[in-house]
GUVOMI-564349 format. One record per residue: y, x negated, z of N, C-alpha, C in turn. Coordinates in steps of 0.2 Angstrom, whole numbers, plus 2048, in hexadecimal, padded with zeros to 3 digits. Atoms other than C-alpha are relative to their C-alpha. Layout:
N
YXZYXZYXZ ...
% end
This chain:
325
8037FE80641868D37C8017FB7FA 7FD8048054216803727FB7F7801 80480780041866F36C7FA7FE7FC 8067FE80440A6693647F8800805 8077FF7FD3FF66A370802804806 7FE7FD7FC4066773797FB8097FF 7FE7FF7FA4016843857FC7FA804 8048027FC3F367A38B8017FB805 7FC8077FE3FC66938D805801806 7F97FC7FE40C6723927FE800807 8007FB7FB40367B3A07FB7F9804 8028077FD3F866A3A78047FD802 7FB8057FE4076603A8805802804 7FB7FF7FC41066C3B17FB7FF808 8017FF7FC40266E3BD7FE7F8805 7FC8067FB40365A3BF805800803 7FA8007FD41465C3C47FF803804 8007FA7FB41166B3D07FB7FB807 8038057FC40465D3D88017FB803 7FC8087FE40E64E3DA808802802 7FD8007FE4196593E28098027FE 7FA7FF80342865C3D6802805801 7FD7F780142B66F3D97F9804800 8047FB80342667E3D58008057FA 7FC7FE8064256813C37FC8077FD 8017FA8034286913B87FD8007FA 80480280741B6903AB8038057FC 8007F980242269C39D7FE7FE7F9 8047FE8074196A338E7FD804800 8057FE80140D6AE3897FB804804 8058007FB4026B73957FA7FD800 8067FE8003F36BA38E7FE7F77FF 8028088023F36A63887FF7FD806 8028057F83F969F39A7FD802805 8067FD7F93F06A93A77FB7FC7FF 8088047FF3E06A23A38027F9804 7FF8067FF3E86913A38027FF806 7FD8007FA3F16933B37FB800805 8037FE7FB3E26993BC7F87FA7FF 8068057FF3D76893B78047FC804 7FF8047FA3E467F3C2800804805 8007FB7FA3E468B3CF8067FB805 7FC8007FB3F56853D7805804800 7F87FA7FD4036923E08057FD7FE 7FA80280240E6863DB8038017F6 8007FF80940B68C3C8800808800 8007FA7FE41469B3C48028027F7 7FE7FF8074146A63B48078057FE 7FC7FC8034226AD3AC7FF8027FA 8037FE80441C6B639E8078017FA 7FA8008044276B638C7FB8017FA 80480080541D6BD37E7FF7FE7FA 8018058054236B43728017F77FE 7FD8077FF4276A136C8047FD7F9 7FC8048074326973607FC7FC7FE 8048028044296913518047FA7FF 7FC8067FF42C67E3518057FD7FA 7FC80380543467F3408058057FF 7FB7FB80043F68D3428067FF801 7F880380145168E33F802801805 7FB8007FB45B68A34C804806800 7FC7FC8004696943487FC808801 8057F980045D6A43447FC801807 8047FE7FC4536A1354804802805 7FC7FC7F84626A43628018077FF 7FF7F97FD4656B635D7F98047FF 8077FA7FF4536BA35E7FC7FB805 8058057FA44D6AD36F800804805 7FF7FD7FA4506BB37C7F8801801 8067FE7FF43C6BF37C7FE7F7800 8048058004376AD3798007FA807 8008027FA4316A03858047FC800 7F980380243F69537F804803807 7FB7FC7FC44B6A1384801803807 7FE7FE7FB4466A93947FF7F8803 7FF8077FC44469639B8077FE801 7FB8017FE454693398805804805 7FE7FA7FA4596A43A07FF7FF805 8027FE7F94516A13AF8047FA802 7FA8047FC45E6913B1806802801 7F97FE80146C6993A9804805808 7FD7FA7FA46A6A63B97FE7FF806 8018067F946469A3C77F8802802 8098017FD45169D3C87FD7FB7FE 80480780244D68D3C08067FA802 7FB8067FF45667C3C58027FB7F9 7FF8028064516773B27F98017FD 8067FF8034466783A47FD7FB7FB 80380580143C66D39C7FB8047F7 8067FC80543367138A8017FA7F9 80680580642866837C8018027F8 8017FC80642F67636E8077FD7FC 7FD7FC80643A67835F8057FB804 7F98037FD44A66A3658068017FE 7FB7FC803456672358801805805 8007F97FD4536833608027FF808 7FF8017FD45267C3708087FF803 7FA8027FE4646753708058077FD 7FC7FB80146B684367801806806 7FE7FA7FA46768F373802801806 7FD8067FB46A683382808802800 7F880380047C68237B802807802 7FE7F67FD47E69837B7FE803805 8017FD7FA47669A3898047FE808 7FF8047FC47B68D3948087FC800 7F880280348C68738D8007FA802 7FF8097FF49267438E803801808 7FA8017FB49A66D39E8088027FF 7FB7FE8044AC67139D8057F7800 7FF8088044B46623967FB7FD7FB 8038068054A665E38B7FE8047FA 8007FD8084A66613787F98047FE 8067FE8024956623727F97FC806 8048057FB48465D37D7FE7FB7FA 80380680147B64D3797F77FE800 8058017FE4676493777FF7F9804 8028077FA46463A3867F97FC7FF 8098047FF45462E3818017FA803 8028077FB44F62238D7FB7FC7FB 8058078034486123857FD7FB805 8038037FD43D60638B8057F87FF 7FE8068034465F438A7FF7FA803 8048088004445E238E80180080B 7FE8007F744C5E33A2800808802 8007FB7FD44B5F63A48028067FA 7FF7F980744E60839C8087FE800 7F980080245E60B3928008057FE 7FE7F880246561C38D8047FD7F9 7FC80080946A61F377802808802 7FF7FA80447462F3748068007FC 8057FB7FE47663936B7FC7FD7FB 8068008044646393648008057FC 8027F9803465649359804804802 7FD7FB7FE46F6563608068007FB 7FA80080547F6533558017F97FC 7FF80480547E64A3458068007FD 7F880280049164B343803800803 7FE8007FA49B64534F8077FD801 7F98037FF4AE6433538007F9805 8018077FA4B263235E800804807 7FD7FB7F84B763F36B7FA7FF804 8077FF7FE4A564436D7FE7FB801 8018057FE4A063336D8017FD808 7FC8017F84AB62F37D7FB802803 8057FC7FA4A363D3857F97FE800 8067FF8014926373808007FA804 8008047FC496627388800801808 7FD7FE7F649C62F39B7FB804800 8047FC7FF48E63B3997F87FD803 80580580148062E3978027F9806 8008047F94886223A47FE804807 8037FC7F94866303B17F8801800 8087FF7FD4756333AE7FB7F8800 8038077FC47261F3AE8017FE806 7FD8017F947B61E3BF7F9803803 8037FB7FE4716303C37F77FE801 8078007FF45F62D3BF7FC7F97FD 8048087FF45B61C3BA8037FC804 7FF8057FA4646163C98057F97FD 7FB80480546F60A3BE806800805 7FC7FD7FC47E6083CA8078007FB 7FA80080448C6023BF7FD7FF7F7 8027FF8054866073AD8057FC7FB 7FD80380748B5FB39C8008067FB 8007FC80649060638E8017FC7FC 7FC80280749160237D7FE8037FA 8027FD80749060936A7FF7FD7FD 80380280348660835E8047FF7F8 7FB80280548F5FE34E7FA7FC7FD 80580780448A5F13418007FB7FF 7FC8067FE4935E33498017FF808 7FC8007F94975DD35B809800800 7F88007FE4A95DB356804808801 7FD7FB8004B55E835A8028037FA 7FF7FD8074BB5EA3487FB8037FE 8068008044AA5ED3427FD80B800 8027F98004A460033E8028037FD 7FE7FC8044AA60F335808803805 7FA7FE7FA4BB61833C7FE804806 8037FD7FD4AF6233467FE7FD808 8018047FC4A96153518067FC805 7F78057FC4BB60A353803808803 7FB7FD7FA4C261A35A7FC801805 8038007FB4B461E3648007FA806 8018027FC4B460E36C8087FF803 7F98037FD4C860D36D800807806 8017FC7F94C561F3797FB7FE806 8048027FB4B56193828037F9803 7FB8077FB4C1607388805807804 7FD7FF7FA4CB6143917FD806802 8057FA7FD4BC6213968007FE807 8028047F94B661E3A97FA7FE7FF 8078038004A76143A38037F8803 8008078004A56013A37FD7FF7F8 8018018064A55FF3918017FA7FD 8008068034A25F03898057FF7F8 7FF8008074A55F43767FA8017FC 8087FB8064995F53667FB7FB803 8078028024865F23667FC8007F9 80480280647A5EC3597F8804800 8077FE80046A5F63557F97FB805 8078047FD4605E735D8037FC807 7FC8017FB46C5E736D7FB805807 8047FA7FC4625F63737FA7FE804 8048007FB4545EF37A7FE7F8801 7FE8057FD45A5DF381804800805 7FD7FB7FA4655EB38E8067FC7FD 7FB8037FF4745E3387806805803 7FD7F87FD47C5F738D7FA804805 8067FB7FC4736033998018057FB 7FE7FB80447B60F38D8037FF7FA 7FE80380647D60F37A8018077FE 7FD7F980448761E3718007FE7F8 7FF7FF8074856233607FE8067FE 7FE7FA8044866313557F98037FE 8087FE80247563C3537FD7FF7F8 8028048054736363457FC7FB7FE 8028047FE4726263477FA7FD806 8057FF7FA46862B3567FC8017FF 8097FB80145A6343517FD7FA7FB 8058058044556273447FF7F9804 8038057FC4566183507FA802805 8047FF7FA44B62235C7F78017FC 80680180543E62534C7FF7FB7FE 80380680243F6143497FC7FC803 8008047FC43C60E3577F7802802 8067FE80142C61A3587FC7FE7FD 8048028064276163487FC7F8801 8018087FE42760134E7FC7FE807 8038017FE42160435E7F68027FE 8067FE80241060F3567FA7FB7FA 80380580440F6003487FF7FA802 8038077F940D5F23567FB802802 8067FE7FE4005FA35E7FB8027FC 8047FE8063F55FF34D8017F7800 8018058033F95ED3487FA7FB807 8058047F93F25E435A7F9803800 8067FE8023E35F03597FD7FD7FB 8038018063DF5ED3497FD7F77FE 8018078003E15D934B7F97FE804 8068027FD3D45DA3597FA8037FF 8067FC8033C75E63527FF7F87FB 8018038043C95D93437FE7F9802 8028077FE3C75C834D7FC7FE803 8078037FE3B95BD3547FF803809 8037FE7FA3AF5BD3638057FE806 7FC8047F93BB5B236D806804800 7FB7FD7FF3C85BA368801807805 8027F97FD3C25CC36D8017FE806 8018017F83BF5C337D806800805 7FA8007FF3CF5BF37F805806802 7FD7FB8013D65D037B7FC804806 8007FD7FE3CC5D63888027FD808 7FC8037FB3D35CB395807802802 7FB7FE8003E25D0391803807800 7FF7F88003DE5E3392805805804 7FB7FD7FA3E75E83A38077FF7FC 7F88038003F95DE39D8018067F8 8017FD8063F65E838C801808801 7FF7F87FE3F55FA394805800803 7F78017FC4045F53A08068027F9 7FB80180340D5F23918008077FD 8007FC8024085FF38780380A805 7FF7FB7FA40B60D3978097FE7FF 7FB8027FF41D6043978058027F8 7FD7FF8074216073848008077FD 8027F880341961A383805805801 7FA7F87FF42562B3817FC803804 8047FE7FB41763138E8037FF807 7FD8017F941F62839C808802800 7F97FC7FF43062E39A8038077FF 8017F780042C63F3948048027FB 7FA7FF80643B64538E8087FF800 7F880180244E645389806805804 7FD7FB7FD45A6503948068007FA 7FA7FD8044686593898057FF804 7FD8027FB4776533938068037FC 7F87FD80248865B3927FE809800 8017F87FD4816703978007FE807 8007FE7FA4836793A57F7800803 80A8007FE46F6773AA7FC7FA7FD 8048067FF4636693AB7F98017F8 8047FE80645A66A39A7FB7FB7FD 80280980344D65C3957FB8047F9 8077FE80744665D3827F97FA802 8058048014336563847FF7FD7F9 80380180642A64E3777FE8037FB 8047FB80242365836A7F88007FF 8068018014126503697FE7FE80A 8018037FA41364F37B7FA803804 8077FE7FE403651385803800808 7FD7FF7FB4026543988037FB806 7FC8077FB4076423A18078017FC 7F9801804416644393802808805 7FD7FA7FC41965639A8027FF80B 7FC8037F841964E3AD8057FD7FF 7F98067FE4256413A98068057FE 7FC7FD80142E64C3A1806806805 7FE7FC7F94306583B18027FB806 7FF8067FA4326483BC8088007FE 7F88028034426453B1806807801 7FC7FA8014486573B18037FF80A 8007FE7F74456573C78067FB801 7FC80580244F6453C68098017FE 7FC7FC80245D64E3BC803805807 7FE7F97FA45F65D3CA8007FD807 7FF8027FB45D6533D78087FA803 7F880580046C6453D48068067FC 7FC7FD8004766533CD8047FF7F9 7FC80480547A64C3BC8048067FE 7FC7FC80448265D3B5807800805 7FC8027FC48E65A3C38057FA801 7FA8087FE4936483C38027FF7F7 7FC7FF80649564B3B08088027FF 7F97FD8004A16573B38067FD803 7F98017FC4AA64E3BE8027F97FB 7FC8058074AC63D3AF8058037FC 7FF7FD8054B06483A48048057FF 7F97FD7FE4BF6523AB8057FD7FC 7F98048064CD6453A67FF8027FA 8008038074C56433968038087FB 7FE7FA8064CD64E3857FA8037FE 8057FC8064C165A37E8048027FB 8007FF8044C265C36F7FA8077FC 8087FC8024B866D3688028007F8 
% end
């Protein structure tokens, strides 16, 4: 029920999934809304769990955990917290979503706080930023673990065998950064990663790391930015081609196919979404504008997750290491 084009999108996207094989998923929301929807795909593999209510996408976190027990939020994650789902997958409210993740679900043991995981598109392959938003204040500790969290699931589901870490600074040299960073990087040199040292905002997608740790802060506006720069490439090429001659046009449409390759390879549609990494449960935040190819990938990534086992091999990096709560 959560999204901006949610149930209709929501409940498509799942029934792509349920078609291509990924499972068999628990739609939950609203009857009266997804009944209908369900029975325009007519497949058994689409199953309703009914939740009368939904968290309003601007609703306060805090204020929504002691009132998600009736929402579809809530029983979703219910039905992992108690083993009838293997993960959940949703489009809604990403505050709420991780508060009530964190109460319901509780972190791995060893790990402070979870972390939001976004796969990026980059010049030789995808690259994992966290965290993206989940915690805009952050000890180095957590850092660390964001590091050993994020290698696991570059090993795990992007197939990555020996993952580069490194953190996001304002400098490549080791001196460079605030105290925040220099200790993080002096714990992440003796974490079990392959830690390189710091990164440079324009490191990222030239793969100089498979994995780049930084504070949700810093995370969530890189990931806006990045949004914002890929949406204004795309407006500006359009707009040159509308604008230019006959030859040129011609041009632009010869080069149509290489044009949508690219664009397929750049979209938050093909990666779906971001898994919450550090709970006991397989949690991927979707898009909020996400539509139902963004709602597949999104369950592609969740299936992914559950199948390599990441809440698992997390657990086991992140044993040695100190929590700090």
């Amino acid at each position: 029920m959560g999204g901006d084009h949610a149930p209709q999108e929501i409940v498509a996207g799942a029934a792509l999934a349920a078609r291509e094989g990924f499972g068999r998923m628990l739609v939950v929301g609203d009857r009266s809304q997804i009944a209908p929807l369900l029975a325009e795909h007519g497949d058994e593999r689409l199953e309703l769990v009914h939740a009368p209510a939904a968290v309003p996408m601007d609703a306060n976190p805090a204020q929504v955990v002691r009132n998600s027990g009736a929402t579809s939020l809530g029983v979703a994650i219910d039905l992992v917290r108690d083993g009838q789902a293997d993960a959940v997958v949703s489009a809604g409210n990403s505050g709420a979503f991780l508060a009530i993740a964190l109460v319901r679900l509780r972190t791995i043991p060893g790990v402070a706080r979870p972390a939001i995981a976004v796969v990026y598109p980059a010049k030789f392959g995808p690259v994992v930023v966290l965290d993206s938003g989940a915690n805009v204040d952050c000890r180095p500790e957590w850092l660390a673990q964001f590091g050993v969290m994020g290698s696991a699931y570059a090993r795990a589901v992007l197939g990555i065998a020996a993952p580069k870490v490194g953190i996001i600074s304002v400098g490549e040299e080791r001196n460079k950064g605030n105290a925040q960073t220099i200790e993080a990087a002096r714990l992440l040199t003796a974490a079990p990663v392959d830690f390189i040292g710091n990164a440079e905002g324009k490191d990222v997608f030239v793969n100089l790391a498979d994995v780049f740790v930084t504070d949700g802060f810093v995370g969530n506006v890189m990931l806006k930015l990045s949004e914002g720069a890929g949406s204004l490439i795309t407006d500006i090429v359009v707009a040159e081609v509308k604008s230019s001659g006959p030859r040129e046009k011609v041009g632009a449409w010869l080069v149509r196919p290489a044009l949508r390759r690219v664009r397929t390879k750049l979209s938050y549609e093909t990666y779906g979404g971001a898994p919450l990494l550090g709970l006991r449960g397989n949690c991927i935040v979707a898009h909020g504008r996400a539509n139902r190819t963004a709602v597949r990938s999104a369950i592609r990534a969740a299936v992914a997750e559950v199948r390599e086992d990441v809440v698992g091999r997390i657990g086991e990096l992140v044993r040695p290491l100190e929590c700090v709560e």
